[in-house]
C-alpha positions in Angstrom: 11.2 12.9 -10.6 14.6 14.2 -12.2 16.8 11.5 -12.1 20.0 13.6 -11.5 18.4 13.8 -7.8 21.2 14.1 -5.9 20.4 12.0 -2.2 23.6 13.1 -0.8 22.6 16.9 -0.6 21.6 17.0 3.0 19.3 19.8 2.4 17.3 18.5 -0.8 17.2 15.2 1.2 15.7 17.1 4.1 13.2 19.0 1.4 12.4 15.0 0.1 11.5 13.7 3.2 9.5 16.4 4.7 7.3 15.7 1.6 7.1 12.4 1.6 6.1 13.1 5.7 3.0 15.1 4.2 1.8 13.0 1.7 2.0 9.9 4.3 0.2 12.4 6.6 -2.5 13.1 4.3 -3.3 9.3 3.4 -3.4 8.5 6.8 -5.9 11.4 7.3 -8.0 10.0 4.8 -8.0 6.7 5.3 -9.1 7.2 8.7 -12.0 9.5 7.6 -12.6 6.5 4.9 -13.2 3.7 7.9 -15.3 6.4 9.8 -17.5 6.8 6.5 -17.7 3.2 5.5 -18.4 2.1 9.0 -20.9 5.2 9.4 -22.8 4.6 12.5 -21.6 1.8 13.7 -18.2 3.8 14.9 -18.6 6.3 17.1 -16.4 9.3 16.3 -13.6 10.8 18.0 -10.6 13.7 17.7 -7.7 12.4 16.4 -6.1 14.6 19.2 -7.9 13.3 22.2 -6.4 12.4 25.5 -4.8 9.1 26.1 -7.7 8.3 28.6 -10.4 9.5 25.8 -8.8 7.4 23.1 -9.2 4.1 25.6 -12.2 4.5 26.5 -13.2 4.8 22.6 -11.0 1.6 21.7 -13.0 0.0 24.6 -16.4 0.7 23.6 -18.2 -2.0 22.3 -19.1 -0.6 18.7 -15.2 0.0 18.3 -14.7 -3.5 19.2 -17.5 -4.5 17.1 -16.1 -3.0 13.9 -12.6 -3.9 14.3 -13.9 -7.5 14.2 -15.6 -6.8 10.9 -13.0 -5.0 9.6 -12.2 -7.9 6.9 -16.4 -9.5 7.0 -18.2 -9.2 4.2 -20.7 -5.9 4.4 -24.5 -7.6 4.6 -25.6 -8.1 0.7 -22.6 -6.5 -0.7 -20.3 -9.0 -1.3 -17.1 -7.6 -0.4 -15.7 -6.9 3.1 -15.7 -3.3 5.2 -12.2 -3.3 4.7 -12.4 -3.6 0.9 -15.1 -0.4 0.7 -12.4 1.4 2.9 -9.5 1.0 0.3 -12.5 1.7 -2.3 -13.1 4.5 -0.8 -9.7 5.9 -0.9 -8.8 4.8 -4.2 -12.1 4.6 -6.4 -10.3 3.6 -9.4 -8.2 0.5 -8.0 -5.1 2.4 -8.5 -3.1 2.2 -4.6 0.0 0.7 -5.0 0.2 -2.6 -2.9 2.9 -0.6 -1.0 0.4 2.2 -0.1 -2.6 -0.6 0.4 -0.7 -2.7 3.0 0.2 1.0 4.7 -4.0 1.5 4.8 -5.0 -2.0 6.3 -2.5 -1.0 8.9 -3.7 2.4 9.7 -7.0 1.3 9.7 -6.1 -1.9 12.2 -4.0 0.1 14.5 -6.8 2.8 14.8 -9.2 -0.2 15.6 -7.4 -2.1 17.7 -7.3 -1.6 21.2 -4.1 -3.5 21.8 -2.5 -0.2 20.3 -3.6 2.3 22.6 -3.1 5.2 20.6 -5.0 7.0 17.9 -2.0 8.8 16.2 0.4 6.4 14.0 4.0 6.0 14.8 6.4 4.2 12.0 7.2 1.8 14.6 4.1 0.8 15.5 2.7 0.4 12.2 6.0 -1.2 10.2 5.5 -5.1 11.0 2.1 -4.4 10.5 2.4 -2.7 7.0 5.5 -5.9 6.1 3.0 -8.4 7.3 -0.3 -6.4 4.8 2.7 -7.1 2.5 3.2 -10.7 2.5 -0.8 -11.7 2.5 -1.1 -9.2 -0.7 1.6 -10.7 -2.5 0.6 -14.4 -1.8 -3.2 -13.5 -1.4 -3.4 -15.3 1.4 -6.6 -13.5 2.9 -6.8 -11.3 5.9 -7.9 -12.6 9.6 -7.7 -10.9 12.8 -6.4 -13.5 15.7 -5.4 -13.2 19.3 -1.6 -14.1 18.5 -1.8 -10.9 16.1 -3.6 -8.7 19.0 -0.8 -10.2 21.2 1.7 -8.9 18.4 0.4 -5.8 18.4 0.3 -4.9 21.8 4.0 -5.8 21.8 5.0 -3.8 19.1 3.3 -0.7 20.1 4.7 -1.1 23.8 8.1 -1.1 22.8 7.2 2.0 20.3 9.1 5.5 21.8 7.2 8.4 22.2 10.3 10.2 20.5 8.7 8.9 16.8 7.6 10.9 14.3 3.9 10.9 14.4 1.7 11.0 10.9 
């Protein structure tokens, strides 16, 4: 990147953003096409543009339940968890910045989790999320799913406006 950039020049800022807006839209893409591939049968499909009823009644099935449980278990004889084959998946050769890892655990939890009752991401329903992915990389602190997190969640996304930008 030139580092003569000049940020205050609205419409190269605009440009910049837009941009960084695809690329975010594209690893979202793939990372939920990742967790649909790892998780293969187990997860039924479903459009990322489908009603608000459809998209419940997928989040309340029981093999989407199922797999947003395993989402950080350990895939039988593999030794590493779904989760870990997901961001394996996305980046074969280990390179994801943690920035762009913590973004995928959230995608991939929001998209699971039916306390978020959406399929599409919103910034503000993934942010804490993505901090929190943050925090448990830098420390290594390990990954659990817990009611007090679905009770987060479900707070988070109700207070999300449907006036976001959607990736």
């Amino acid at each position: 990147m030139d580092n003569n950039f000049d940020f205050t020049n609205e419409k190269t800022f605009k440009e910049l953003l837009e941009k960084i807006r695809s690329l975010r839209g594209t690893l979202t893409t793939k990372i939920k096409s990742s967790t649909f591939f790892i998780f293969g049968n187990l997860l039924e499909p479903i459009n990322n543009c489908a009603l608000p009823k459809t998209v419940l009644k997928w989040k309340r099935s029981e093999k989407t339940k199922a797999c947003y449980q395993q989402l950080f278990d350990e895939v039988e004889d593999s030794g590493v968890t779904y989760m870990v084959k997901i961001l394996t998946k996305i980046w074969p050769s280990g390179d994801g910045s943690e920035e762009n890892v913590a973004y995928a655990i959230a995608v991939a939890q929001a998209m699971l989790n039916l306390k978020y009752e959406k399929i599409m991401m919103s910034d503000t329903a993934i942010k804490h999320k993505i901090a929190k992915n943050l925090d448990i990389l830098k420390h290594n602190t390990g990954f659990l799913l817990s009611s007090f997190e679905d009770e987060t969640e479900n707070e988070k996304s109700n207070e999300e406006s449907d006036n976001v930008k959607k990736v």
